[in-house]
TORDREN-403532 format. One record per residue: residue in three letters; x, y, z of N, C-alpha, C, O in turn. Coordinates in nm, 3 decimals, decimal comma. Layout:
<pts>
PT  rest     n.c1     n.c2     n.c3    ca.c1    ca.c2    ca.c3     c.c1     c.c2     c.c3     o.c1     o.c2     o.c3
PT   ALA        X        Y        Z        X        Y        Z        X        Y        Z        X        Y        Z
...
</pts>
This chain:
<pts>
PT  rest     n.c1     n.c2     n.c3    ca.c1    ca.c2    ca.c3     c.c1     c.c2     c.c3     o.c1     o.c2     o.c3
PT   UNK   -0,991   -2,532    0,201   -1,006   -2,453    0,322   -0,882   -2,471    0,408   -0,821   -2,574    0,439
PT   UNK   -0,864   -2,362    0,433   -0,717   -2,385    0,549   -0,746   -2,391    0,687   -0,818   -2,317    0,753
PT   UNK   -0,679   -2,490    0,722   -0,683   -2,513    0,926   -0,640   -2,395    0,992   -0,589   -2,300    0,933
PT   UNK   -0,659   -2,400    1,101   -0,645   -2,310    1,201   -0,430   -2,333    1,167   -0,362   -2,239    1,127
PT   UNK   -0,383   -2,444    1,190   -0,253   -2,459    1,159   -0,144   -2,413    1,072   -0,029   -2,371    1,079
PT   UNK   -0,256   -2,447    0,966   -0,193   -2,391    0,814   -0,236   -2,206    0,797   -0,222   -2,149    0,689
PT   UNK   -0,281   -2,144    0,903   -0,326   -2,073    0,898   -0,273   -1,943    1,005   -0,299   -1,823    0,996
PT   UNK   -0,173   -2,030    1,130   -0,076   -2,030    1,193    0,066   -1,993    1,103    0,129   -1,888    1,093
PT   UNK    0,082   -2,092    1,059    0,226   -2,076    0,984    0,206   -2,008    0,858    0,300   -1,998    0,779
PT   UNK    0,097   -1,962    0,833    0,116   -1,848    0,706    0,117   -1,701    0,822    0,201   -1,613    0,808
PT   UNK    0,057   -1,698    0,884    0,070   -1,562    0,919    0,227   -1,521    1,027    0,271   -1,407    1,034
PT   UNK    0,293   -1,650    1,107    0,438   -1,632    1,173    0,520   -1,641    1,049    0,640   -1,638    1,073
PT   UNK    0,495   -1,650    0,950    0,592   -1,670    0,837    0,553   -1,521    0,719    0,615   -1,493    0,617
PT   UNK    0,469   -1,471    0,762    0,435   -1,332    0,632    0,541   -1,227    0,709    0,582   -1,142    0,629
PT   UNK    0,587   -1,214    0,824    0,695   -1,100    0,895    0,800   -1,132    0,797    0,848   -1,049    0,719
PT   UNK    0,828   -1,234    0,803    0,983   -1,263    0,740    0,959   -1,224    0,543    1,024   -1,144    0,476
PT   UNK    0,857   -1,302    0,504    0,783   -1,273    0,340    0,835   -1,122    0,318    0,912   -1,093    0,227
PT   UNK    0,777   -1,017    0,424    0,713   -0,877    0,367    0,834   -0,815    0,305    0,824   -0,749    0,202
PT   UNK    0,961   -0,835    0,374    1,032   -0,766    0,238    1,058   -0,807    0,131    1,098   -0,716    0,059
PT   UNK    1,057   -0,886    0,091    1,084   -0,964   -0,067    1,026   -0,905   -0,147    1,064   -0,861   -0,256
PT   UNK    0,813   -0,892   -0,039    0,706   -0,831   -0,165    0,717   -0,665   -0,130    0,665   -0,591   -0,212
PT   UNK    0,763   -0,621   -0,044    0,769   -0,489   -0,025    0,776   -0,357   -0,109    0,716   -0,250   -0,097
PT   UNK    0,920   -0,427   -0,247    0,912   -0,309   -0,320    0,797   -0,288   -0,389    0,773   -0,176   -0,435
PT   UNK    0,683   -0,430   -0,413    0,585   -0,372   -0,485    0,468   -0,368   -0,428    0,364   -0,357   -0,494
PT   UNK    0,472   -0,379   -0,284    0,346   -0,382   -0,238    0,351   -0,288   -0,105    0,330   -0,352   -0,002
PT   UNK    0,369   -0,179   -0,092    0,333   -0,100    0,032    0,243   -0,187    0,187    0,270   -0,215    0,304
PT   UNK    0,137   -0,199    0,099    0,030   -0,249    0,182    0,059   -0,431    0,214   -0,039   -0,498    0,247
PT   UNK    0,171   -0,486    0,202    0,197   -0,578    0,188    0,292   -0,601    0,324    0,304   -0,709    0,381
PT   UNK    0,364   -0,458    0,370    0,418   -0,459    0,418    0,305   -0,394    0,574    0,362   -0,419    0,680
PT   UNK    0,200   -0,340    0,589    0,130   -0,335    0,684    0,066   -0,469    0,707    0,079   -0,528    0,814
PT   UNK   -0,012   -0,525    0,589   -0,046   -0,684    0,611    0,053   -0,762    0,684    0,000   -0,868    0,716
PT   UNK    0,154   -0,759    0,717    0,262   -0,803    0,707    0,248   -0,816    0,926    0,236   -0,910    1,005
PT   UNK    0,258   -0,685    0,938    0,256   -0,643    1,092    0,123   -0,710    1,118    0,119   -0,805    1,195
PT   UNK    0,028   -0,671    1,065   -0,102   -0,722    1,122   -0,125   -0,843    1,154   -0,147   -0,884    1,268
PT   UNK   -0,120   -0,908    1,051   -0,088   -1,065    1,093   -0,035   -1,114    1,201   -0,091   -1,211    1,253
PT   UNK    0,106   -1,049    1,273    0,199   -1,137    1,336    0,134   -1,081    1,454    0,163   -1,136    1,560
PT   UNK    0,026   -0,952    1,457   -0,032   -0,927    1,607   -0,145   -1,017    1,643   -0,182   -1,062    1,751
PT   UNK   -0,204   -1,035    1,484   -0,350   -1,155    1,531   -0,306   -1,258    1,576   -0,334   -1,302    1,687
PT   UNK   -0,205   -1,327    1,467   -0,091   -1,475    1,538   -0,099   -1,462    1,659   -0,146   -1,551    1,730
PT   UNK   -0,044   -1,321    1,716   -0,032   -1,371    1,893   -0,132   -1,357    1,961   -0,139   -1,311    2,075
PT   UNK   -0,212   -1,395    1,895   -0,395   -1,387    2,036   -0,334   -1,471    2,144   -0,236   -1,540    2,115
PT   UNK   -0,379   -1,473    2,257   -0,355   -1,576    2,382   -0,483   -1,564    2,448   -0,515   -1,464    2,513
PT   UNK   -0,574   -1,691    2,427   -0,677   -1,689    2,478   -0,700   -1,670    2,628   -0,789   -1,620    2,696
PT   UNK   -0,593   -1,726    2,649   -0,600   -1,722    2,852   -0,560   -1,585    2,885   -0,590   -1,553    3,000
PT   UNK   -0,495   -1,488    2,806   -0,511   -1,393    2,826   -0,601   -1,239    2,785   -0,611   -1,131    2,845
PT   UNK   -0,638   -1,273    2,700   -0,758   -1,217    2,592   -0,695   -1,106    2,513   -0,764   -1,023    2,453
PT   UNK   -0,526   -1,105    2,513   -0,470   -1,049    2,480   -0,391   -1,090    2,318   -0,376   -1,200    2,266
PT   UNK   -0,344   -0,929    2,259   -0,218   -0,950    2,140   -0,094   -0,911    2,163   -0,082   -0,825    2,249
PT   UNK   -0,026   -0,938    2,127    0,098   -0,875    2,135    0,066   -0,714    2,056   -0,017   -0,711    1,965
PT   UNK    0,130   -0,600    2,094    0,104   -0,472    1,985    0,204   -0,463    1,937    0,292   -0,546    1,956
PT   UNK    0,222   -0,335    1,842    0,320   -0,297    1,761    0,444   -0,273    1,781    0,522   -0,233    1,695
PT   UNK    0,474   -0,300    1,916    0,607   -0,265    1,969    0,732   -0,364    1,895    0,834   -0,324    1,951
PT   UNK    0,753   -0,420    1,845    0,817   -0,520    1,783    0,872   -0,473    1,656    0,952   -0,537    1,587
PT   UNK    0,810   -0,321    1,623    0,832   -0,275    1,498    0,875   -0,136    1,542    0,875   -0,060    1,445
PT   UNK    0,914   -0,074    1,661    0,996    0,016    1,693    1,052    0,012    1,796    1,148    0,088    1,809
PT   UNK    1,010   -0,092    1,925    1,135   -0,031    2,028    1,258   -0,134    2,020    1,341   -0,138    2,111
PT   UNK    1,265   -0,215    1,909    1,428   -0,257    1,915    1,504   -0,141    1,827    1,460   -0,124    1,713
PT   UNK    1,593   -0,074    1,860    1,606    0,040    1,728    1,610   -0,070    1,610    1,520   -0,085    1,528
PT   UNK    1,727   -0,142    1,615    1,698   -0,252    1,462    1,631   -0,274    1,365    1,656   -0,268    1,245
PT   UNK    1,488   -0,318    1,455    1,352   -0,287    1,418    1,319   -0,155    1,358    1,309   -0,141    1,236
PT   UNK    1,304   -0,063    1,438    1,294    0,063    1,418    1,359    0,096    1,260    1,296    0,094    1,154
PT   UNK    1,461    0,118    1,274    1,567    0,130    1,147    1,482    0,026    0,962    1,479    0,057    0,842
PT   UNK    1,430   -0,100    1,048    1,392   -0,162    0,908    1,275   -0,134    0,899    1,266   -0,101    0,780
PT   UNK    1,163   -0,123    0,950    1,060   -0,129    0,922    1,002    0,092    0,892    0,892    0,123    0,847
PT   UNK    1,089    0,175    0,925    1,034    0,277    0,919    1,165    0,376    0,810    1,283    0,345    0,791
PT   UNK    1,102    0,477    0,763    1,186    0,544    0,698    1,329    0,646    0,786    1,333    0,688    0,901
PT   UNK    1,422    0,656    0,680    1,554    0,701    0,740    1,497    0,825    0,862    1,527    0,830    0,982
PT   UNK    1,427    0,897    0,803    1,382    1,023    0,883    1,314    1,019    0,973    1,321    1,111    1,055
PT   UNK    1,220    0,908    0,993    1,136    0,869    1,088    1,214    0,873    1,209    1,200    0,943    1,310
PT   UNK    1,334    0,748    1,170    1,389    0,653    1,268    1,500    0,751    1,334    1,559    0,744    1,442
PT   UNK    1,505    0,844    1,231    1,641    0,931    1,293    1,591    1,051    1,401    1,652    1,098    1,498
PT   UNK    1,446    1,084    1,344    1,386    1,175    1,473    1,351    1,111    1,555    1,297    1,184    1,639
PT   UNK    1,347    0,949    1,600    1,324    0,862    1,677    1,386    0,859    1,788    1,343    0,869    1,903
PT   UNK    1,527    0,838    1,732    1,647    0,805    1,796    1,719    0,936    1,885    1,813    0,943    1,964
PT   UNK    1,616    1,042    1,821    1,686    1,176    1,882    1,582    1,219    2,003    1,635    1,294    2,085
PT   UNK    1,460    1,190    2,028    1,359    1,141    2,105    1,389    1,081    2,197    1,379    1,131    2,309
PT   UNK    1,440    0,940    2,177    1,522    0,874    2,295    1,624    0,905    2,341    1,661    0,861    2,450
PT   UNK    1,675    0,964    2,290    1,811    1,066    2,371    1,772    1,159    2,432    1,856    1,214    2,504
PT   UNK    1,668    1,200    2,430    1,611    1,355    2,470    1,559    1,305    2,582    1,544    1,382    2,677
PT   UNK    1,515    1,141    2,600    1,426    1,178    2,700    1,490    1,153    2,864    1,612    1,153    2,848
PT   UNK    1,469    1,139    2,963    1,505    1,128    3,116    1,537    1,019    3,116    1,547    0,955    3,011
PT   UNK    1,557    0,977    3,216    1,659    0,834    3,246    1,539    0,751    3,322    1,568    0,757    3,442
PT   UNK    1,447    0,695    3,311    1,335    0,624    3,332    1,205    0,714    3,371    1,146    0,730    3,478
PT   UNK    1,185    0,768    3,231    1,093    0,826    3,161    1,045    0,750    3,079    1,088    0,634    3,077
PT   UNK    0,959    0,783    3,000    0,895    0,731    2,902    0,918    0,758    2,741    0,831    0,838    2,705
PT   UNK    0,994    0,725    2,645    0,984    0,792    2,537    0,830    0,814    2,469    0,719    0,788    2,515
PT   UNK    0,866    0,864    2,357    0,697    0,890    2,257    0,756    0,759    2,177    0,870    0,715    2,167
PT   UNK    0,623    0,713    2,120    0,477    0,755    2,191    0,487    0,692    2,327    0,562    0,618    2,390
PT   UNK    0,352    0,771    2,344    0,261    0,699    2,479    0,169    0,626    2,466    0,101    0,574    2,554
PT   UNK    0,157    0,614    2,324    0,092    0,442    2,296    0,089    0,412    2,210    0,095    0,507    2,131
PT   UNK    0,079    0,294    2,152    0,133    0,190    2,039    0,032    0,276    1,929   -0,089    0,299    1,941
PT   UNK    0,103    0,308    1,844    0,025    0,361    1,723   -0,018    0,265    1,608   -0,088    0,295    1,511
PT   UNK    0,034    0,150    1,636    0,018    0,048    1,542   -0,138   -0,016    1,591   -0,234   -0,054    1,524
PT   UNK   -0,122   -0,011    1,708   -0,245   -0,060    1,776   -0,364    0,048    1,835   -0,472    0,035    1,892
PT   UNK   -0,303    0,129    1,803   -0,371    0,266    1,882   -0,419    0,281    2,017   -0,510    0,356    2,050
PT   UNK   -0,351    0,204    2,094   -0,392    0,202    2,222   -0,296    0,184    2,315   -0,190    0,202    2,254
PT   UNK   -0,265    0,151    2,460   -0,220    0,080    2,551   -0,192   -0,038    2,570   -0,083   -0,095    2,567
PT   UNK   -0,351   -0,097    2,601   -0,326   -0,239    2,593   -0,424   -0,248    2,448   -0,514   -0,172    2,416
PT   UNK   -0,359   -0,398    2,356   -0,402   -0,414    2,242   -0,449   -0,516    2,272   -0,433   -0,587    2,371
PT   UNK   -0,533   -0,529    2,154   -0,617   -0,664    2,157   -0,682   -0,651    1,945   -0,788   -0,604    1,904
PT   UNK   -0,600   -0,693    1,888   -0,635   -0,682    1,797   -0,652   -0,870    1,679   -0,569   -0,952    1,641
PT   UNK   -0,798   -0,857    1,665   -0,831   -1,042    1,610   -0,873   -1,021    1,516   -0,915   -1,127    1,471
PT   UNK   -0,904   -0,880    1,396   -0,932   -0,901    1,327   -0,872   -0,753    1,229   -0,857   -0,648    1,292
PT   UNK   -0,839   -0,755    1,072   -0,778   -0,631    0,999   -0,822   -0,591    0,882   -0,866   -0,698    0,839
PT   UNK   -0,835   -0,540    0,827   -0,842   -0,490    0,676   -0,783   -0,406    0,601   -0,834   -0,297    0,630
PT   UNK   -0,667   -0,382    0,482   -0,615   -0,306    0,442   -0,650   -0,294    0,286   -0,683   -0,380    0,204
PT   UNK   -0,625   -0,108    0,274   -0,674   -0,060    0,144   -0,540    0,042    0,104   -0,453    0,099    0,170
PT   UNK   -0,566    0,035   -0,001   -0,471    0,133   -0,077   -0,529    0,272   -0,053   -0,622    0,291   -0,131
PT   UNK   -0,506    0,372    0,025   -0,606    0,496   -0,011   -0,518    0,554   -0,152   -0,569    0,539   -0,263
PT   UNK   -0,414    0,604   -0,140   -0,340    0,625   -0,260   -0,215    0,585   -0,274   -0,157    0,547   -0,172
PT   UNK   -0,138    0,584   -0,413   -0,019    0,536   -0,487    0,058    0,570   -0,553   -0,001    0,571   -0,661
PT   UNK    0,202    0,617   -0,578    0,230    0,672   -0,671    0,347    0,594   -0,658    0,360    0,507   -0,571
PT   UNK    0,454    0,630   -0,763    0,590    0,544   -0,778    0,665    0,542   -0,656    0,728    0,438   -0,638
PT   UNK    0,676    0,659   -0,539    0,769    0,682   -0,453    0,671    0,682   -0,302    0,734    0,655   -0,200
PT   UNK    0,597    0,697   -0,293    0,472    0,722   -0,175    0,362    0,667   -0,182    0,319    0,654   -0,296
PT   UNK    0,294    0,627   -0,093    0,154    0,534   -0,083    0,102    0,599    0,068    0,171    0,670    0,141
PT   UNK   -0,035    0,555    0,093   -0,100    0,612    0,195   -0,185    0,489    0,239   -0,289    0,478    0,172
PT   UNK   -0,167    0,396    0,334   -0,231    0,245    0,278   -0,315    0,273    0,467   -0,277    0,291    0,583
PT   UNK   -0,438    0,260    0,391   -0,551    0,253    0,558   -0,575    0,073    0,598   -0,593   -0,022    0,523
PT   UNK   -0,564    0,080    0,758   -0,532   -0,007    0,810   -0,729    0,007    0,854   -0,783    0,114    0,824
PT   UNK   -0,817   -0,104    0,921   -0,898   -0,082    1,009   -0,861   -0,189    1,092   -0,841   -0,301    1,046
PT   UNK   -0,853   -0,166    1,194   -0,883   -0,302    1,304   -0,983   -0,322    1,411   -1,046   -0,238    1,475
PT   UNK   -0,983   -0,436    1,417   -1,107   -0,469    1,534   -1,087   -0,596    1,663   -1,027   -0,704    1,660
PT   UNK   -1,143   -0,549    1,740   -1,101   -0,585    1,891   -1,184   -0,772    1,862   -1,173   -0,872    1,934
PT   UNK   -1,263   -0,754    1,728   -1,318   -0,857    1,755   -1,309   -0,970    1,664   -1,285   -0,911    1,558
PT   UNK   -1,312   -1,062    1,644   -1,269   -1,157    1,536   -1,386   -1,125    1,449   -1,493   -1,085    1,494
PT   UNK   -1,355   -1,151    1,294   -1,480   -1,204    1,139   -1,445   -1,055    1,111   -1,367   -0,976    1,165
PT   UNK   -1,541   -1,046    0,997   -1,507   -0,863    0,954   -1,523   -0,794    1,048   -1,557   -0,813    1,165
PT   UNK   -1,478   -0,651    0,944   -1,371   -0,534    0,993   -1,519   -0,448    0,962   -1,577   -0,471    0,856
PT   UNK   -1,565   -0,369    1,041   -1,633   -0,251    1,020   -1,538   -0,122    1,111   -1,495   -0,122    1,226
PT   UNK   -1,531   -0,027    1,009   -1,453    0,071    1,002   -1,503    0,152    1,128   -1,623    0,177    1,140
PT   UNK   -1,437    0,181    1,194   -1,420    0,274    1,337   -1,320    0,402    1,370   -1,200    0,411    1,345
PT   UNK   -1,423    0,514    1,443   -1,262    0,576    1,420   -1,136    0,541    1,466   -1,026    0,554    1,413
PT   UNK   -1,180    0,479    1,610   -1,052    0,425    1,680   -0,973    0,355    1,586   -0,854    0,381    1,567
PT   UNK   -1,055    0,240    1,508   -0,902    0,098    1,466   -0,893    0,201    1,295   -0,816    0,153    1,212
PT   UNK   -0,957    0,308    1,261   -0,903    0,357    1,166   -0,741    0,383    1,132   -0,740    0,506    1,143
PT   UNK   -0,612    0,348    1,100   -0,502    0,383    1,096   -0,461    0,398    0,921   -0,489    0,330    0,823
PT   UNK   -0,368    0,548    0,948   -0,304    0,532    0,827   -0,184    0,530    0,810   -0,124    0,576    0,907
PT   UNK   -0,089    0,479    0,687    0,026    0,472    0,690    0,069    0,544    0,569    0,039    0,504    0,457
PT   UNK    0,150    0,667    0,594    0,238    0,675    0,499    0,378    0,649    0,452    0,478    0,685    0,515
PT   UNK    0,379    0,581    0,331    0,466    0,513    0,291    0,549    0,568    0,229    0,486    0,642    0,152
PT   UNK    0,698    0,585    0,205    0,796    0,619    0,093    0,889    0,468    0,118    0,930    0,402    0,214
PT   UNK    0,892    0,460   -0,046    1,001    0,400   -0,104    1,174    0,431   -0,127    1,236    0,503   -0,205
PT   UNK    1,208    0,349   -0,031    1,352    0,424   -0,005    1,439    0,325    0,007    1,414    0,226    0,076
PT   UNK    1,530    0,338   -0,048    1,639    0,183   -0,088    1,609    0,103   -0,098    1,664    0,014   -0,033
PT   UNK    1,495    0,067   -0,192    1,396   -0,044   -0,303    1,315   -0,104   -0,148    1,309   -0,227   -0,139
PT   UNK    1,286   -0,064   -0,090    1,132   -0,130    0,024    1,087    0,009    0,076    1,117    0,125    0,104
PT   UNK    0,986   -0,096    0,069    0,858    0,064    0,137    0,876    0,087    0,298    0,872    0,000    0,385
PT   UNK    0,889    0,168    0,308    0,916    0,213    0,470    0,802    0,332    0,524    0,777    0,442    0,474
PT   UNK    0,761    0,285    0,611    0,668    0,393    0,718    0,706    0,510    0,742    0,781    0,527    0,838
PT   UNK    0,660    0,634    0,655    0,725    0,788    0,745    0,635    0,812    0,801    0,663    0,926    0,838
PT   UNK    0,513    0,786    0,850    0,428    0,870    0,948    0,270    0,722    0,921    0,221    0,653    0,832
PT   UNK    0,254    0,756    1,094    0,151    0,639    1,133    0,030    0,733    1,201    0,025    0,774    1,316
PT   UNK   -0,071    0,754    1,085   -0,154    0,837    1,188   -0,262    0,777    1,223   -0,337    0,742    1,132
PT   UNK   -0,303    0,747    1,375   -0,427    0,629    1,416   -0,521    0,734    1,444   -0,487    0,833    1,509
PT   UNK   -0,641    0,717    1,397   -0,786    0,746    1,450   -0,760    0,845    1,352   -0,660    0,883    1,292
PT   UNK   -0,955    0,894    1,354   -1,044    0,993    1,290   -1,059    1,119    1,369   -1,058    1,147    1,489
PT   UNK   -1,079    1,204    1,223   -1,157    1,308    1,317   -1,048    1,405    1,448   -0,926    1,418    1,454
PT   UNK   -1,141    1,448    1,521   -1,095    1,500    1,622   -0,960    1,415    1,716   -0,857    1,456    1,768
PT   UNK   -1,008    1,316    1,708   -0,910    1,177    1,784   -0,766    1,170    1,713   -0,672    1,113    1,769
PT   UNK   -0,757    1,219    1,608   -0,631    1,167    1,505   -0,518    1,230    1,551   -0,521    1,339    1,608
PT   UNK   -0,407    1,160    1,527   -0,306    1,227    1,582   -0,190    1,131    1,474   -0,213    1,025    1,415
PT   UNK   -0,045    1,223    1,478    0,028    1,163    1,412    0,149    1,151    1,503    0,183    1,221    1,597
PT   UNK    0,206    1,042    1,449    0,331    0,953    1,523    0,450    1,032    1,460    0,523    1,064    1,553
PT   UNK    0,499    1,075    1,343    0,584    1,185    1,332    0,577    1,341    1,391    0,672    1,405    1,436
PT   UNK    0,508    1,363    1,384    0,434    1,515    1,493    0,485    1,499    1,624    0,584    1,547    1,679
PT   UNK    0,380    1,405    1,670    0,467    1,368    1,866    0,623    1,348    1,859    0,691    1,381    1,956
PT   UNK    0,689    1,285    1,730    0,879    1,249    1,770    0,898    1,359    1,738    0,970    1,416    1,819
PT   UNK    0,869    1,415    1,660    0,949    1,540    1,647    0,922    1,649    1,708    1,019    1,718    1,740
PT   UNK    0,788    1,698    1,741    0,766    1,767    1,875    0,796    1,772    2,007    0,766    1,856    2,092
PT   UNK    0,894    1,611    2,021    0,936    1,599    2,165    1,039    1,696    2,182    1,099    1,743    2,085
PT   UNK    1,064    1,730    2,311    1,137    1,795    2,349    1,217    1,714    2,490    1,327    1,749    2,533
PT   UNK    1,155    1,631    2,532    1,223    1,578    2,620    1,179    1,624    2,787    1,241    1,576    2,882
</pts>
């Protein structure tokens, strides 16, 4: 059984892991994010850190998402006003504002040599994951200079769903 400790340093240490296993694991590379948001629970604050860590450094941006993503990204933030807000208007990783995410589950929905579609669920609450539309997220994946990279993050079900390539590239500024 692993400690709360040993259990610590596997999940601040799977960010750095995920590209090594990346070219063969898509979903290895969302496990990857999830982790380092549960890592940051802060009880005194009842808070996680969200997904921001995986796009607003461009750096970030650039490694963790595909060439096309990052490049309609970057043209988004140029577009937008001088203390404005870029897109999104909220963490798509987390699907919300403020996050609070203690617990995850990831599935392969589909696979092929060059593209994957890997569903995320999350929950506001620690122990299993029962599927919601809110923490429903999907990721599509292409394989592009041997690691899997994010072209489109679409959070929620249904009527609620919306996609994170749609809003960058629909910006207009």
């Amino acid at each position: 059984m692993i400690d709360r400790r040993g259990f610590l340093a596997i999940a601040l240490a799977a960010p750095f892991a995920a590209p090594a296993a990346a070219a063969d694991a898509p979903e290895a590379v969302v496990a990857a994010i999830y982790q380092r948001i549960v890592a940051s629970y802060d009880p005194r604050s009842g808070n996680t850190i969200n997904g921001h860590f995986t796009w607003k450094p461009k750096k970030a941006r650039h490694h963790y998402y595909s060439a096309s993503l990052a490049k309609a990204w970057d043209r988004a933030d140029a577009l937008t006003a001088k203390g404005d807000q870029n897109p999104p208007a909220s963490d798509p990783i987390t699907n919300s504002q403020d996050s609070l995410v203690q617990a995850f589950s990831i599935a392969v929905e589909r696979r092929d040599a060059a593209s994957a579609t890997i569903v995320a669920h999350i929950s506001q609450e620690p122990g299993p994951v029962t599927p919601s539309d809110w923490g429903t997220i999907r990721y599509d994946m292409v394989l592009e200079r041997g690691r899997w990279r994010i072209d489109d993050i679409r959070p929620g079900t249904g009527k609620d769903a919306w996609s994170l390539r749609r809003e960058i590239v629909a910006f207009k500024g």
